[in-house]
Structure formats: structure tokens, C-alpha cells
mmCIF file of the C-alpha atoms, coordinates in Angstrom:
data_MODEL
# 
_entry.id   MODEL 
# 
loop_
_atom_site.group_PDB 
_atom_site.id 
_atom_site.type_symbol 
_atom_site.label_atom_id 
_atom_site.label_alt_id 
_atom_site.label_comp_id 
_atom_site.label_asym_id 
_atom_site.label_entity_id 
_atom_site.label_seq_id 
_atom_site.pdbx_PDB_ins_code 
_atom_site.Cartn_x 
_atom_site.Cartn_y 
_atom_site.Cartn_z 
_atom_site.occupancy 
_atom_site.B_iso_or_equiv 
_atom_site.pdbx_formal_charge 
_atom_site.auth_seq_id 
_atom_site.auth_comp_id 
_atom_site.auth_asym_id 
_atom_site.auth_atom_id 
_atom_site.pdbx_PDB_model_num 
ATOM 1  C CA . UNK A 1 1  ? 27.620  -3.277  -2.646  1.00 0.00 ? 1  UNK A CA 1 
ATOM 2  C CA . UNK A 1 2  ? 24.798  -0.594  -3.301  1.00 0.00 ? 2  UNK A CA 1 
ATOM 3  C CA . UNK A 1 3  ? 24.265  1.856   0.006   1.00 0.00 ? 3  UNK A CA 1 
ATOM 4  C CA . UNK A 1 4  ? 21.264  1.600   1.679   1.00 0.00 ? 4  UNK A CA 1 
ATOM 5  C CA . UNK A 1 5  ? 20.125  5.185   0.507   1.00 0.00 ? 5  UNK A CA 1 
ATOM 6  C CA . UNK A 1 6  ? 21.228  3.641   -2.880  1.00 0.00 ? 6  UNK A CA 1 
ATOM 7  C CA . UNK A 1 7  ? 18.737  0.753   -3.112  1.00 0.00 ? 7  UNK A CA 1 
ATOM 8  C CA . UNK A 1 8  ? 15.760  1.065   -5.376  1.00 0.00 ? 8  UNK A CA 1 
ATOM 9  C CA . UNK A 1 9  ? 12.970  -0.845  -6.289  1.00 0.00 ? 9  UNK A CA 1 
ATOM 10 C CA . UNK A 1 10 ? 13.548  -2.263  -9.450  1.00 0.00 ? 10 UNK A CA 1 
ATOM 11 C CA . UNK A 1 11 ? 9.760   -2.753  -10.511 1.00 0.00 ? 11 UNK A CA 1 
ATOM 12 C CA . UNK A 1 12 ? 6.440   -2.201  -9.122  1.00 0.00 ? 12 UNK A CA 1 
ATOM 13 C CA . UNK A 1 13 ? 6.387   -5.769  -7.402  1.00 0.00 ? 13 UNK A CA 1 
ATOM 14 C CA . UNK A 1 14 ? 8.767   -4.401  -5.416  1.00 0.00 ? 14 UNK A CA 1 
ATOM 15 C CA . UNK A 1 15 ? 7.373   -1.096  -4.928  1.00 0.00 ? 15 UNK A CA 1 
ATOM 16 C CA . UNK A 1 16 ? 4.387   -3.262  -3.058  1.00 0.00 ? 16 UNK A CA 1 
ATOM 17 C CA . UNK A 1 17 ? 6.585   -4.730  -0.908  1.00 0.00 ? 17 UNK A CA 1 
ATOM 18 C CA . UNK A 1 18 ? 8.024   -2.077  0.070   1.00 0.00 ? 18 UNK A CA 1 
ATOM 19 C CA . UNK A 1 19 ? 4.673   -0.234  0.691   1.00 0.00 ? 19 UNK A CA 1 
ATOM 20 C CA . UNK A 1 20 ? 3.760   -3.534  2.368   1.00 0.00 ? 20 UNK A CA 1 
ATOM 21 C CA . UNK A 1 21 ? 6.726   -2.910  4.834   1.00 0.00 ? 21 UNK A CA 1 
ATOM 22 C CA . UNK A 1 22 ? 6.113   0.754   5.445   1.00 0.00 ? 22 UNK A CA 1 
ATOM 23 C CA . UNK A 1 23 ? 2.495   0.501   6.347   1.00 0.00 ? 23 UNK A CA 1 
ATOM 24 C CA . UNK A 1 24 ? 3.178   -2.273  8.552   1.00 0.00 ? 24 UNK A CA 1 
ATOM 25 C CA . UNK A 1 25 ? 0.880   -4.334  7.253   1.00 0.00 ? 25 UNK A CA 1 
ATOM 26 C CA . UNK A 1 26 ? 0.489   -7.655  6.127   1.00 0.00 ? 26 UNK A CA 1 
ATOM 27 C CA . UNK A 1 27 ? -0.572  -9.245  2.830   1.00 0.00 ? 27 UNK A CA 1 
ATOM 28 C CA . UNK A 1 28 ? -3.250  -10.591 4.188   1.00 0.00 ? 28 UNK A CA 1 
ATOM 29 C CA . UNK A 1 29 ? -4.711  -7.208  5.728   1.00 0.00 ? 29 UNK A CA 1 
ATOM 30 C CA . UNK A 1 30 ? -3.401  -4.804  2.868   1.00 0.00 ? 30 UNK A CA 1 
ATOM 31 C CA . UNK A 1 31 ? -5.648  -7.373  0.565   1.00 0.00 ? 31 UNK A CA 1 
ATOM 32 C CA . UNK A 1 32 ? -8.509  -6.878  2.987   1.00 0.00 ? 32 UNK A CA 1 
ATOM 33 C CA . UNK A 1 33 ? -8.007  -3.629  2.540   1.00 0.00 ? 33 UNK A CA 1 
ATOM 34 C CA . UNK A 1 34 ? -7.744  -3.179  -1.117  1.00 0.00 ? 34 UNK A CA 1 
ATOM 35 C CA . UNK A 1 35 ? -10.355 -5.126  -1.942  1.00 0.00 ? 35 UNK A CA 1 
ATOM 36 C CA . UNK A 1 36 ? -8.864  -8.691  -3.344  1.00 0.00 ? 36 UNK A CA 1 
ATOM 37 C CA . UNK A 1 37 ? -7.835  -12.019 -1.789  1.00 0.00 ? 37 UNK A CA 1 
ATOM 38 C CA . UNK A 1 38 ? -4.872  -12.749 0.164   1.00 0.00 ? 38 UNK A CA 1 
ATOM 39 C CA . UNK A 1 39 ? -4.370  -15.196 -2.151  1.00 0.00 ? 39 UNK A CA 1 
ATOM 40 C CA . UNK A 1 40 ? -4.007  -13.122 -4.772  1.00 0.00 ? 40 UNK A CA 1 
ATOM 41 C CA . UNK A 1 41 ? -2.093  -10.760 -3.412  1.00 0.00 ? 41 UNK A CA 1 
ATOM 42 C CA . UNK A 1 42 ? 0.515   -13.240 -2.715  1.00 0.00 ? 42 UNK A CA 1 
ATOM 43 C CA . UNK A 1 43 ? 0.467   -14.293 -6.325  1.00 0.00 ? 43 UNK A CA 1 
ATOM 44 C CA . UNK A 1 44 ? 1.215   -10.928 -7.427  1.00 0.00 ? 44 UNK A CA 1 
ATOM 45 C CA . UNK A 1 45 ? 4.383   -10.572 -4.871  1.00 0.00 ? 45 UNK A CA 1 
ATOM 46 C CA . UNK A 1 46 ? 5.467   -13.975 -6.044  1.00 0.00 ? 46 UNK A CA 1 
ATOM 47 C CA . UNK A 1 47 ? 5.398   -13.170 -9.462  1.00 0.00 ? 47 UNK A CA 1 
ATOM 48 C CA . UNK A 1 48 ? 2.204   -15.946 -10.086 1.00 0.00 ? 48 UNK A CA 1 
ATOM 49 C CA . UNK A 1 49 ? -0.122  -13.325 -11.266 1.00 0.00 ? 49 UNK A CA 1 
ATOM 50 C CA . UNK A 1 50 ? 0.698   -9.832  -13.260 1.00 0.00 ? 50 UNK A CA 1 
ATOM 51 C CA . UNK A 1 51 ? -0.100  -6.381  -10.982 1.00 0.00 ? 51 UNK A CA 1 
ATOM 52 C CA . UNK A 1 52 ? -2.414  -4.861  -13.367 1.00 0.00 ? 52 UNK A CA 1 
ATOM 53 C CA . UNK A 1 53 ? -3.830  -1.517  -13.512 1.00 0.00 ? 53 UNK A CA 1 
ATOM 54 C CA . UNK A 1 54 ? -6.727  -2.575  -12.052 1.00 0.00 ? 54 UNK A CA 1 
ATOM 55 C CA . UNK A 1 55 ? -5.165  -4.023  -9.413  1.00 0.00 ? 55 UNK A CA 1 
ATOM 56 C CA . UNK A 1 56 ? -2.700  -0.309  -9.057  1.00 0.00 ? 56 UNK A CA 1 
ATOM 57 C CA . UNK A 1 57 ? -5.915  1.828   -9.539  1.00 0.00 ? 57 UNK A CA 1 
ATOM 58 C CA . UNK A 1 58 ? -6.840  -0.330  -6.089  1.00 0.00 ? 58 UNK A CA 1 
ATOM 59 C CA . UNK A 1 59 ? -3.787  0.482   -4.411  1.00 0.00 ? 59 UNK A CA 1 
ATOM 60 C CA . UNK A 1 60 ? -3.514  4.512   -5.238  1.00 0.00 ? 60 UNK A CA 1 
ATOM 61 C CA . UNK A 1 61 ? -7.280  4.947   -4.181  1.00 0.00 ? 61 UNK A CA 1 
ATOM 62 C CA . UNK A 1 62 ? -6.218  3.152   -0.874  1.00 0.00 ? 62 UNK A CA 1 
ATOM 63 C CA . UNK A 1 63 ? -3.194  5.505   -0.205  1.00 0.00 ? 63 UNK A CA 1 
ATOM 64 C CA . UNK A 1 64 ? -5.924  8.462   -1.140  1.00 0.00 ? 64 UNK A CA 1 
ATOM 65 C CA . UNK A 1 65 ? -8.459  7.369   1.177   1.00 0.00 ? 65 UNK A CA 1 
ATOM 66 C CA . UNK A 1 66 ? -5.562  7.028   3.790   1.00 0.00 ? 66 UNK A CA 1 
ATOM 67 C CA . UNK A 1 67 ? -3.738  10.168  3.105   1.00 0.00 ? 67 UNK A CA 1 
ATOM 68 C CA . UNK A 1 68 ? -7.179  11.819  3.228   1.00 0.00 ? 68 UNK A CA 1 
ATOM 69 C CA . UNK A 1 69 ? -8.173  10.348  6.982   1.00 0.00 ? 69 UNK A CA 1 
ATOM 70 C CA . UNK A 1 70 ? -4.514  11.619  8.480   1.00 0.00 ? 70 UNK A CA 1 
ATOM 71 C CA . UNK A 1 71 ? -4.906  14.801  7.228   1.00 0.00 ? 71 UNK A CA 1 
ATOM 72 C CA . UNK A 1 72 ? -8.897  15.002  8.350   1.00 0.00 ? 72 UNK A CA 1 
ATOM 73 C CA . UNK A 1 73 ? -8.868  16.985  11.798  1.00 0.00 ? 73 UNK A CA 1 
ATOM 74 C CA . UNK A 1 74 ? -11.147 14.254  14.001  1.00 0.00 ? 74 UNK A CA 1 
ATOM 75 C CA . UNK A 1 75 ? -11.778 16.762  16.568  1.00 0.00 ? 75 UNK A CA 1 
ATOM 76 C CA . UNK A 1 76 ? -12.056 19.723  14.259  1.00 0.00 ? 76 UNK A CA 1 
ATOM 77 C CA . UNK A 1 77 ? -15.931 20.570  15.750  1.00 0.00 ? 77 UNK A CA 1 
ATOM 78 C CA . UNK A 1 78 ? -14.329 21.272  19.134  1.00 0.00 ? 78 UNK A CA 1 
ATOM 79 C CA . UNK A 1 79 ? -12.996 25.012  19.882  1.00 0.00 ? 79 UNK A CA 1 
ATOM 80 C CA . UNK A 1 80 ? -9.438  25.586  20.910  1.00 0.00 ? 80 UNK A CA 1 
ATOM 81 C CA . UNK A 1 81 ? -10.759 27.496  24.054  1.00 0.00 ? 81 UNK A CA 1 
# 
């Protein structure tokens, strides 16, 4: 039996779900959130339906647009006085 530090994702299916599980989100919301049904989405992590770029491109501009708005200072137009 494989470690725990060990385990890795042994194809991009997988690499969803485990983005699924470190955002905390469902696959109903991350859907919402990329832009596609939950349907869908659930196809795709159930192996009905092929993750295409398309569907990747979706995902990486998500992660962007959420790497971008925890790095953004919300209260950068206040001084530190």
C-alpha cells in the first residue's frame, strides 16, 4: 500500500476531483462556476462524457480569476495610518 504523500492522480478526471475536494466545493457549484451544467460535470467525473480542452481551458481561467481575487488587496485604497 502506496503512502499517502505517495498517491497521485492517475489522469485528469482525477485531477478534478481532487480540485473538487480542495476548493470545497461541490459539482454542482464548481459547474456553476465554470460555466456548464451539473449534469455535465458529473458525466465527466463518471467517465460518461470526455474532459475536453474546452472544458480544461474553463477550469484554468477559473483558478486564474480565483488566484487573481486572493492576491487583489480589497482594502488597498485605505492608508496604513
Amino acid at each position: 500500500m502506496k503512502a499517502l504523500s505517495e498517491i497521485k492522480a492517475e489522469n485528469d478526471v482525477e485531477k478534478l476531483v481532487l480540485l473538487l475536494k480542495r476548493l470545497q466545493q461541490t459539482q454542482h457549484t464548481f459547474a456553476k462556476n465554470i460555466g456548464v451544467s451539473s449534469s455535465y460535470m458529473h458525466q465527466i467525473i463518471n467517465y460518461k462524457a470526455p474532459l475536453t480542452p474546452s472544458i480544461e481551458k474553463k477550469v484554468n481561467e477559473y483558478l486564474e480569476r480565483e488566484r487573481a481575487f486572493e492576491n487583489e488587496n480589497l482594502f488597498s485604497h485605505y492608508s496604513s495610518k
